[in-house]
N, C-alpha and C positions, 0 to 999 in steps of 0.2 A: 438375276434370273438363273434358274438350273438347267439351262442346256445352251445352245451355241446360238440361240436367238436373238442374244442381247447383245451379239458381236456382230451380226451380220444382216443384210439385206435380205435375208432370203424368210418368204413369209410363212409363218407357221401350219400347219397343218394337224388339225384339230380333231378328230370323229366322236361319235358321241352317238351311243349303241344302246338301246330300248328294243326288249325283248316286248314284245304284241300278246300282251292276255296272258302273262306269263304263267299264271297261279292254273287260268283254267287250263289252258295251251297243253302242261302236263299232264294234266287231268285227264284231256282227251287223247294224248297220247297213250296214255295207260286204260284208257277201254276209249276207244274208238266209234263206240254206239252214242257217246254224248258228242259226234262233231255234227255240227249249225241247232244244236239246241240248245238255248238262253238256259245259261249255268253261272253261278255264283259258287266263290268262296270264300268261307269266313266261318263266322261263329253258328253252329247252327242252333241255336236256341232263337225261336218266332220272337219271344218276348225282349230278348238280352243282345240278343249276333247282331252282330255288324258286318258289313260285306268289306272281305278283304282285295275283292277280286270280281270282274266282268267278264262274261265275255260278248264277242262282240254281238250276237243276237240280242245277249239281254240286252245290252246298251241302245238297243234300240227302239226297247221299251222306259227309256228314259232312269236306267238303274246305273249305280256309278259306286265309285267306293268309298268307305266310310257312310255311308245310307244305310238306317237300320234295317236288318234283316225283313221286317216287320211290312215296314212300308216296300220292298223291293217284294216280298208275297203277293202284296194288293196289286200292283203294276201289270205282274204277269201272273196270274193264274198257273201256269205249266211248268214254273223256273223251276229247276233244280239245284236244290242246296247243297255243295260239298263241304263238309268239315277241311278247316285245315289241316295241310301235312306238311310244317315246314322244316324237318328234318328230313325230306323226301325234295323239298324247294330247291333248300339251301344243297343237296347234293348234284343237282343238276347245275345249278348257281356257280359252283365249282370247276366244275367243270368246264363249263362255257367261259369261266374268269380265265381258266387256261389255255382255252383257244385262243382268247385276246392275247397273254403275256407272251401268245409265240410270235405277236407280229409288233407289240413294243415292249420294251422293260418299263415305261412311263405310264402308268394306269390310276386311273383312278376311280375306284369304285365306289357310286354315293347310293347307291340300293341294289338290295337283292337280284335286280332285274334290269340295273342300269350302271352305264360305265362311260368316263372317257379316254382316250387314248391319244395319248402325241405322239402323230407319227413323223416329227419334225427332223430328229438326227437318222429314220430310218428311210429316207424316200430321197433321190438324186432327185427327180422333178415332181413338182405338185401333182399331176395327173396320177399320177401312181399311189394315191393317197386313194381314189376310188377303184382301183384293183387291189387294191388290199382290203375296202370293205366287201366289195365283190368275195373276194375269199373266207371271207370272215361270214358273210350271210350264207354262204356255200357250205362253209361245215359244220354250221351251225344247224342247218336244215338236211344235209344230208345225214350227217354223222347223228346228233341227237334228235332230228325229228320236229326240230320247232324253229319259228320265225322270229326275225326281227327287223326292225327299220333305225336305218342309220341316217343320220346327219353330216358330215364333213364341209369344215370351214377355217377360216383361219383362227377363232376362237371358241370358245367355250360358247357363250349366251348363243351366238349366231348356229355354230353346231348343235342345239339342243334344240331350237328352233325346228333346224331343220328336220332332223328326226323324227318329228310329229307330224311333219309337213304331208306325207302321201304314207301314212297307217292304212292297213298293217302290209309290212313286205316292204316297205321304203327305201328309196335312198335317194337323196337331195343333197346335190350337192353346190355349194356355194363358194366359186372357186374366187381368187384373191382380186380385190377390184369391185367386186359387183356386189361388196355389204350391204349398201346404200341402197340400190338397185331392188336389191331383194327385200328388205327391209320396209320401204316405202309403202306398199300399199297395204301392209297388213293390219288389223286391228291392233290395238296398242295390248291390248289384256295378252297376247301373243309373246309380250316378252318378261321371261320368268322375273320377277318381282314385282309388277304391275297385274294387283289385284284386280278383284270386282270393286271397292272403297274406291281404291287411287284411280280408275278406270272411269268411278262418275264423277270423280272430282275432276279427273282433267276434259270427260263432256262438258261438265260444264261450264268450260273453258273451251271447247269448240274443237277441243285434241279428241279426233277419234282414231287416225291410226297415226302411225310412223314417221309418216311425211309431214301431218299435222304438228306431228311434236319435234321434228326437225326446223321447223321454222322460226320457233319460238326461240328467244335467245337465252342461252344460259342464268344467266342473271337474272331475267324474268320466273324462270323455272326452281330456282333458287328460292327467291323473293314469293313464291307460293308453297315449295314444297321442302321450303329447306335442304340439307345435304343430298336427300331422294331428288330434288329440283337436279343436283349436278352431276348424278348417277344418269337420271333421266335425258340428260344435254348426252352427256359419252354414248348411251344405248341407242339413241336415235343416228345418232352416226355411225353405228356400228363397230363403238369399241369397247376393249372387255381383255383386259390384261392379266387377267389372272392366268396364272401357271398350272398343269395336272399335274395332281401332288398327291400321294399314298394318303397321308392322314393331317390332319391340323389338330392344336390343342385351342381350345374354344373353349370363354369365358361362361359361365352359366349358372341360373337359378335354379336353383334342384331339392327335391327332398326326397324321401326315400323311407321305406317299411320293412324289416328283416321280421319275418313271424317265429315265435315260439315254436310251434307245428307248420309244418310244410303244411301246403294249402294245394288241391289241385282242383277245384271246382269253379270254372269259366266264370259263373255269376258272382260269387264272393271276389275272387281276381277283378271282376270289374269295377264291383262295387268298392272295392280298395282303390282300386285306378281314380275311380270319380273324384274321390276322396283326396288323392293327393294330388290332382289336376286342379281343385279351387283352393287347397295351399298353396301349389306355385300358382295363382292368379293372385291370387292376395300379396303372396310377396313383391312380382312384379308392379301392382300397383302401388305398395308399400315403396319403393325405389322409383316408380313415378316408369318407368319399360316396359315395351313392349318385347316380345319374341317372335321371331318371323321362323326358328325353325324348334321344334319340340323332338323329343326326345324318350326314350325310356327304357329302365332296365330292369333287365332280368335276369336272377341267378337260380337255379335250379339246388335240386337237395345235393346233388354232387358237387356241388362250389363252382358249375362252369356258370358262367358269368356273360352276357353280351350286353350291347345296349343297339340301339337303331335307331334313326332320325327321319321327320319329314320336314322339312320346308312351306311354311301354308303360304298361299295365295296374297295373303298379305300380313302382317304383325298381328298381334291377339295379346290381349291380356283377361281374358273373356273363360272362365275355370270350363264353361261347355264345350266352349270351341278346343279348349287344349283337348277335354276332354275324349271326345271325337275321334281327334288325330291320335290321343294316344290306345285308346279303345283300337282303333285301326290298325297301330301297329303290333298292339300284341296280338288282338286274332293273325296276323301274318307271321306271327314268327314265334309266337308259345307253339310250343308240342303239347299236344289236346292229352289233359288226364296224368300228363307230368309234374309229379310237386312241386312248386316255385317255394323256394327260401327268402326270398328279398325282391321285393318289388320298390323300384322308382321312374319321376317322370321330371325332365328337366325342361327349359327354355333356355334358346341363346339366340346369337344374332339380333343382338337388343337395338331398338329404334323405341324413344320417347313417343310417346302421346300424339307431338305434334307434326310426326313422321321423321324428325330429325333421328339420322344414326349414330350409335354412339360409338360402334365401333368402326374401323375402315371397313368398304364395298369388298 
């Protein structure tokens, strides 16, 4: 382990920080006439956009992200569509990454709008792990203007949990002892890697939350779900070892398109995305994998270069579904009307067909 956790008694302290409606949150920071009205950000083409972003009105017109633009029109009559601005994102994104590194040097940042932090070497008692989000929600909302809801636990799965748990403005906290406790009665689809698939497979098996799937014995959970069977045994009990860690090198299926001519027109960009989301499907089914997180990158005519990940709900080898997710992540994160030089879209975190993973949890 990288820090003094592996020597000592003393239990970790975990936070895990989600910014609320991030894409629109700024939106309405910057004109103010759009706050409690159902706003979208993403692509805005009726026919082609995809929604990068909610906010919470719409959402309650049943609009969510990755949902074509299209159908998120028909829902709500009165929504309003913001193009993205994620050079405008990504600088407030920055920003707020720096309010975190003032309170650990241990960060780990897995989206634009999301992060976690071990505040394990920085905190004499556990208690003090929720005055430091306290502070963290403080300047976050004084200083820049915008909310967030926090998590804090002794790991990872359980602090991301929590984070979601009382949206938007939150903080849940899950002090050391009461995993179990808190765990217990939630729906199972509550814990990040137990999709909607794996969700009616373990109905119908009679696991509908936490407690359900605590009871079952390892072996059993094995003996139906393979390696996910023995991920599923640790989760129910509330544990989850991994360490926050700046970056990982992650094995993956990938292809990738450098154009002759910069390309800066959303439709053709996607229509390339499509394209090479049922290459990587073909390949994955060509190796017999699945991918539980998708990927894609992007270089601009300047050579600057990034890529960005999501995590789906469960594995896919499915060219739409990557499709989707990858559609999703570049209306969040292309700069609208920017020449792109080289477009690609990966898969990793490979899990076979029969849910078995191939690589470690």
């Amino acid at each position: 382990m990288g820090n003094n956790q592996a020597y000592t008694n003393k239990p970790r302290a975990i936070l895990h920080l989600d910014l609320d409606a991030f894409f629109c949150a700024v939106e309405v920071l910057r004109d103010p006439s759009l706050e409690g009205k159902p706003i979208v950000v993403g692509g805005a083409s009726a026919e082609r956009g995809v929604v990068a972003a909610a906010s919470y009105p719409a959402r309650k017109f049943g609009i969510h992200s990755a949902m074509p633009m299209i159908e998120a029109s028909r829902r709500c009559k009165d929504l309003i569509i913001i193009s993205s601005k994620h050079g405008m994102y990504k600088m407030y994104s920055k920003v707020i990454m720096g309010i975190l590194r003032a309170e650990s040097p241990i960060i780990q940042q897995v989206s634009i709008d999301e992060a976690y932090l071990d505040l394990s070497d920085e905190i004499d008692e556990w208690v003090q792990a929720t005055e430091i989000a306290r502070k963290i929600q403080l300047r976050i909302s004084r200083d820049i203007g915008l909310s967030s809801s926090v998590g804090i636990a002794t790991n990872k799965m359980i602090a991301k949990i929590a984070s979601d748990f009382q949206k938007p403005k939150g903080l849940t906290v899950v002090p050391p002892g009461t995993e179990i406790q808190f765990l217990a009665p939630l729906p199972v689809k509550k814990i990040p890697g137990i999709g909607p698939k794996t969700n009616e497979r373990l109905a119908k098996y009679g696991i509908y939350t936490v407690a359900d799937m605590a009871k079952i014995s390892e072996d059993k959970l094995i003996q139906r779900f393979g390696k996910l069977g023995q991920a599923m045994s640790q989760w129910a009990r509330g544990i989850d070892d991994r360490e926050v860690h700046e970056e990982r090198e992650i094995k993956s299926v990938s292809t990738e398109r450098t154009f002759a001519k910069n390309i800066d027109d959303q439709r053709a960009l996607l229509d390339i995305l499509e394209n090479l989301s049922h290459k990587v499907a073909d390949e994955l089914k060509k190796k017999k994998l699945m991918a539980a997180t998708i990927s894609i990158k992007l270089r601009y005519g300047d050579f600057t270069t990034f890529t960005r990940q999501h995590t789906a709900s469960d594995p896919i080898d499915d060219g739409k579904e990557i499709y989707r997710i990858a559609s999703r992540l570049m209306v969040m994160n292309w700069l609208p009307g920017e020449p792109v030089r080289l477009l690609g879209v990966g898969g990793s975190h490979f899990v076979d067909p029969q849910g078995q993973l191939s690589l470690p949890l």
